[in-house]
Every structure is written in structure tokens, then in C-alpha cells.
C-alpha positions as CSV (number, residue, x, y, z in Angstrom):
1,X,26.6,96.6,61.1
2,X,26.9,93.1,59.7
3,X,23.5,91.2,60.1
4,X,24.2,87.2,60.7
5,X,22.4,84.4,62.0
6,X,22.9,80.9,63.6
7,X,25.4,78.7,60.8
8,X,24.5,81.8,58.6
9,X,27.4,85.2,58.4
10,X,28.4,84.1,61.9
11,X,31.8,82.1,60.6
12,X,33.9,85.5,61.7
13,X,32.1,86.4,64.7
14,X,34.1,88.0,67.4
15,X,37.1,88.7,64.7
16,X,37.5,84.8,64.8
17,X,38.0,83.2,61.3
18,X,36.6,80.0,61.4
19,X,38.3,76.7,59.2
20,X,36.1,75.7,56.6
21,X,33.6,72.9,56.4
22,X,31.5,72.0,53.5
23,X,27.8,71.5,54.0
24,X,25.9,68.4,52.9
25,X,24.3,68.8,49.9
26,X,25.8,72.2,48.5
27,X,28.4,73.0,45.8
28,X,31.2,75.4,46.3
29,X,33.8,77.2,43.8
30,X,37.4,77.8,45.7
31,X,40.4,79.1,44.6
32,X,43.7,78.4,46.5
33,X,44.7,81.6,47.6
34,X,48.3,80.4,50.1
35,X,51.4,80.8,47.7
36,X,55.0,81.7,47.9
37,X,55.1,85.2,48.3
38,X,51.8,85.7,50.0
39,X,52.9,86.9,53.1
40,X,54.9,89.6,51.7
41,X,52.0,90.5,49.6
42,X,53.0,88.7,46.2
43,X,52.0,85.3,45.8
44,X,53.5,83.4,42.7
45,X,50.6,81.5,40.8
46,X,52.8,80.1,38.7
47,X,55.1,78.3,42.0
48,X,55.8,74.8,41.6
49,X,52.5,74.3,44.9
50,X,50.5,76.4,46.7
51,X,51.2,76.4,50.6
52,X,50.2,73.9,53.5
53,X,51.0,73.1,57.0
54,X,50.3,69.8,58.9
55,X,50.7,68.3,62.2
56,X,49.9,65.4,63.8
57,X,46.9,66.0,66.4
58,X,44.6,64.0,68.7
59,X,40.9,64.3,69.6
60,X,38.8,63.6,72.5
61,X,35.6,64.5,73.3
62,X,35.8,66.6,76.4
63,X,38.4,68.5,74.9
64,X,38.5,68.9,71.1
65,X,41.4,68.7,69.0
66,X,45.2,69.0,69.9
67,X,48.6,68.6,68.9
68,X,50.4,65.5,69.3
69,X,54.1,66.3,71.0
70,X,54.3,62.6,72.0
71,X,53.7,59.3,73.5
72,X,52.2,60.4,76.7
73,X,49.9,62.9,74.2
74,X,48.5,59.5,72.8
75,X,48.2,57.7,76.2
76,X,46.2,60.8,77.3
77,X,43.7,60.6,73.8
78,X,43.4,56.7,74.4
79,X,44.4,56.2,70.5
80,X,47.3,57.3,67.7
81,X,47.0,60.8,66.3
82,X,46.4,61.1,63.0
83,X,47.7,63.5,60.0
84,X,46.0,67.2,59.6
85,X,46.9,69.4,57.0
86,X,46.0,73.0,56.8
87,X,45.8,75.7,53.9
88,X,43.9,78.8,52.6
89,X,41.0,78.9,50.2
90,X,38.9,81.7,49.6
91,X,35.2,80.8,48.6
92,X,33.8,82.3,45.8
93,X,30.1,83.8,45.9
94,X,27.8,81.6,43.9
95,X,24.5,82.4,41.7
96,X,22.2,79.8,40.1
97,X,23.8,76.5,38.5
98,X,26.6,76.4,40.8
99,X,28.1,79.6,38.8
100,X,30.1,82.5,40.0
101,X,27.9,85.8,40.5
102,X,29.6,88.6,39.5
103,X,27.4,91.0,41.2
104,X,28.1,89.6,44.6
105,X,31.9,89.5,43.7
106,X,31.8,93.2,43.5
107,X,30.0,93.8,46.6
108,X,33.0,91.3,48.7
109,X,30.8,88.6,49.4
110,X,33.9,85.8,49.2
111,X,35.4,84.0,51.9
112,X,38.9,84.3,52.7
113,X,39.4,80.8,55.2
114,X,41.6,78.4,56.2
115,X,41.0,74.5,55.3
116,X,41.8,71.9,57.1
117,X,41.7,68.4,55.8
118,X,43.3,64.8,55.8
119,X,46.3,63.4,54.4
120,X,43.9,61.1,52.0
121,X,42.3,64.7,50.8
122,X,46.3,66.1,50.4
123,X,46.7,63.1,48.0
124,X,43.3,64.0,45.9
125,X,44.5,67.9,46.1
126,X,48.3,66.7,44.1
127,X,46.7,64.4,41.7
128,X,43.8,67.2,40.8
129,X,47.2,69.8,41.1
130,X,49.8,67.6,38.8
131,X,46.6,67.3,35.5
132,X,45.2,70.7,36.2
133,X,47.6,73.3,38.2
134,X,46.2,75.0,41.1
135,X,47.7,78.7,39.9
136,X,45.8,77.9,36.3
137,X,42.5,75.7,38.0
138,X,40.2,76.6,40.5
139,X,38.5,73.3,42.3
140,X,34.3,72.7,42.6
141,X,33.6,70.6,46.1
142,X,30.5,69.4,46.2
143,X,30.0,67.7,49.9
144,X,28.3,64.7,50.2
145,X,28.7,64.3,53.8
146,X,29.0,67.3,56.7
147,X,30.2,64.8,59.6
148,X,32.9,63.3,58.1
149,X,33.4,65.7,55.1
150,X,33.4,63.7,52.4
151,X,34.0,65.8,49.0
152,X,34.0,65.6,45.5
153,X,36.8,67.3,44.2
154,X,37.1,68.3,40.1
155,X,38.8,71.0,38.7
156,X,37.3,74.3,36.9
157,X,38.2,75.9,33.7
158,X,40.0,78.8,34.8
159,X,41.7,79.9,38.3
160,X,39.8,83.5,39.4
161,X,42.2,84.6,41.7
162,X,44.9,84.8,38.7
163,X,42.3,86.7,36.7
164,X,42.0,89.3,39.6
165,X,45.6,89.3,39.6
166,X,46.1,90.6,35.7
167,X,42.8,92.9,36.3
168,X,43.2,96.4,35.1
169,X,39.7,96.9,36.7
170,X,39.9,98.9,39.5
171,X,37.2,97.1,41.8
172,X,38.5,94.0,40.9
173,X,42.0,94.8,41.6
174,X,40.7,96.3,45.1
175,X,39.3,92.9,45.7
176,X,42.1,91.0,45.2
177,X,44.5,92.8,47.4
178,X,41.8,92.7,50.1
179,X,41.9,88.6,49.4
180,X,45.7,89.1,49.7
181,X,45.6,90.7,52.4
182,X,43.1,88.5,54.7
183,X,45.6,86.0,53.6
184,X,48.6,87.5,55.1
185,X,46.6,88.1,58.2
186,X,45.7,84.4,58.6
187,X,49.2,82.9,57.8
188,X,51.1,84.0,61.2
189,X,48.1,81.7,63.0
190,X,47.6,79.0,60.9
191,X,48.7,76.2,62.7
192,X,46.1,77.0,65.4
193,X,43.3,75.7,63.2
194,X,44.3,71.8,63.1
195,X,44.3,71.9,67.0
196,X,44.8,73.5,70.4
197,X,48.5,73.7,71.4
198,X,48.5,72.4,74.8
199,X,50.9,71.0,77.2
200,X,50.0,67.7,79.2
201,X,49.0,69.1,82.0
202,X,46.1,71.8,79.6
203,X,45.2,68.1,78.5
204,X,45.1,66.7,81.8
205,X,42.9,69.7,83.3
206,X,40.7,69.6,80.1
207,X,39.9,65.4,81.0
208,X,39.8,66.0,84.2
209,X,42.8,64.7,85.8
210,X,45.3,65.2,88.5
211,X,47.6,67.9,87.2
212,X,51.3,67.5,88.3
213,X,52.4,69.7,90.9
214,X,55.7,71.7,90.7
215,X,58.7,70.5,92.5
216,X,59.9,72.5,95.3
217,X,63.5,73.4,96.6
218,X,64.2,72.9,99.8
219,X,67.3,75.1,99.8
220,X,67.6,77.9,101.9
221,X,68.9,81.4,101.3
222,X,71.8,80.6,104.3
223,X,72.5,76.9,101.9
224,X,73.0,78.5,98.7
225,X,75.3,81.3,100.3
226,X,77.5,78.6,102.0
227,X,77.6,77.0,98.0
228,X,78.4,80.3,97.0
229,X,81.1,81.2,99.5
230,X,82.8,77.2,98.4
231,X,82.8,78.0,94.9
């Protein structure tokens, strides 16, 4: 059985994937691993962009994030949603000098996840995408802040997914259709990792308030049968 600790292997606890967040202080190597084609188990590295989703979403304290379906969504966050955008990366396993280690490649210690970030990030993802393809480039994040995840994006040499991809080694072509697969798995969901999808009253309950009560009909079974019998 898997052995984990607290903020340590427990990211998947319960079956539950977790969204990514980078960690003060330490380095990561990610490829982008949501493409046309993924879901039917062919993604297409060579597409014009990888995949996103995005959604407009509030949050309040005694009740997290959630979607935005309107203006009495905002009157119940007390301020204007803002943009969330959501993807898949998987995380590649690192060794010393922020490389990839090849031994713990082989023994699936990646991180298939979804990523959600803001529209300013989006902007930094095309810029990086339009000099340095994300089918051709992986990306190094390095975060310089956990709270408000502040990351410095640059692009790497080669894309490691794609090299899994042409892989005539057997291991390696195991592990990429395991990475494809996690991917597929995660895609029917995605949207549920930028916020909870709640209507006003969930949001109302959640803060607290007076929840709306149903309307009831006041017609009897002897009404509707005269309405009936007219028609």
C-alpha cells in the first residue's frame, strides 16, 4: 500500500486528484499533457494549443470557491468574480540540479494533475507557447510565492511527453499510455477544479442564510379536474 504523509503522497488521497499548487521555494519540470485527441487516447503535439477550460468563479471564506452564474452570485460573494482557467500538466520526477531522474521515471513517480491558474498566467502560458511550442517545450516553474502562487515560467529544451510518444522502449511507452490515460480520466471533471458548482440557495446554506422556500399549489385534485373537464 502507498505510504504518504501530511502535504507529502497525500495529493490523491481517497481517489481524489488534487489541482496543482507550486510550493515556495522549489523548482518543477511539467509537460502539458491536455491536447486534441486526448480523450480518445491520441493527443496531437503538434495542434495548433494544448487544451483549457475557464470560468468565471467567486470566493468566500466560509465557503471556498464557486462558479459565477450571475448577478445575485456576486451579491452573495460581496465582490466581482474573477477569471479561472484550468488545464492538465503532469509533473515530472526530479533529481539533483533541478534535472529529470530517470530512475524514478521508470518506477511512475510523475504527477498526472490538473492546473488551475489566472487569466494573467494564460497570457505568460501563449507568449512562452508562440517562441517555444508547448508540443516541442516542456516549461520549468520555479514558485516564489505559495499563497498567491507567483511563478517563474521559462521554457526547457525538449518536450518529454513527445519523447515518450516516439519511444520504442517498452517501459517508457507503458508510461506514457498510463499518462494518457490518467488524462482521459480527469478530462470528463475538469471543470470541478476552478470551483464548486452550486446553485444560490448551496451558496446561501454554505454563508449561512435563509434559504428560499418552495412555492406551494393550492389547487386541489377536485380544481384541476373541473380544468380538465373545461378544456
Amino acid at each position: 500500500m502507498p505510504v504518504f504523509e501530511f502535504d507529502s503522497g497525500d495529493d490523491s488521497l481517497g481517489g481524489e486528484v488534487r489541482a496543482w499548487k507550486g510550493k515556495e521555494g522549489e523548482s518543477y519540470h511539467i509537460s502539458m499533457v491536455w491536447w486534441p485527441g486526448s480523450e480518445d487516447g491520441t493527443p496531437d503535439l503538434d495542434a495548433k494549443s494544448p487544451r483549457f477550460s475557464g470560468g468565471m468563479r467567486h470566493f468566500h471564506k466560509d465557503c471556498g470557491y464557486f462558479m459565477n452564474h450571475g448577478p445575485e452570485y456576486t451579491k452573495l460573494a460581496g465582490k466581482k468574480p474573477t477569471q479561472a482557467i484550468v488545464t492538465i500538466i503532469v509533473l515530472w520526477p526530479l533529481a539533483a540540479r533541478g534535472m529529470v531522474d530517470k530512475e524514478r521515471l521508470r518506477n511512475k513517480e510523475y504527477q498526472v494533475r490538473p492546473w488551475v491558474f489566472s487569466r494573467q498566467k494564460y497570457g505568460i502560458l501563449k507568449i512562452r507557447h508562440n517562441e517555444f511550442p508547448l508540443g516541442e517545450h516542456d516549461l520549468k516553474v520555479k514558485c516564489e510565492d505559495t499563497q498567491f502562487q507567483t511563478l517563474d515560467i521559462s521554457p526547457a529544451k525538449n518536450n518529454l511527453l513527445r519523447q515518450l510518444q516516439s519511444s520504442e522502449d517498452v517501459v517508457l511507452q507503458e508510461i506514457y499510455k498510463d499518462i494518457i490515460k490518467k488524462v482521459q480520466e480527469l478530462v470528463p471533471d475538469i471543470d470541478s477544479h476552478m470551483g464548486q458548482d452550486l446553485s444560490l440557495d448551496e451558496v446561501r446554506e454554505k454563508l449561512g442564510l435563509s434559504v428560499s422556500k418552495p412555492v406551494e399549489s393550492h389547487t386541489s385534485d377536485v380544481e384541476i379536474d373541473e380544468l380538465i373537464d373545461d378544456i
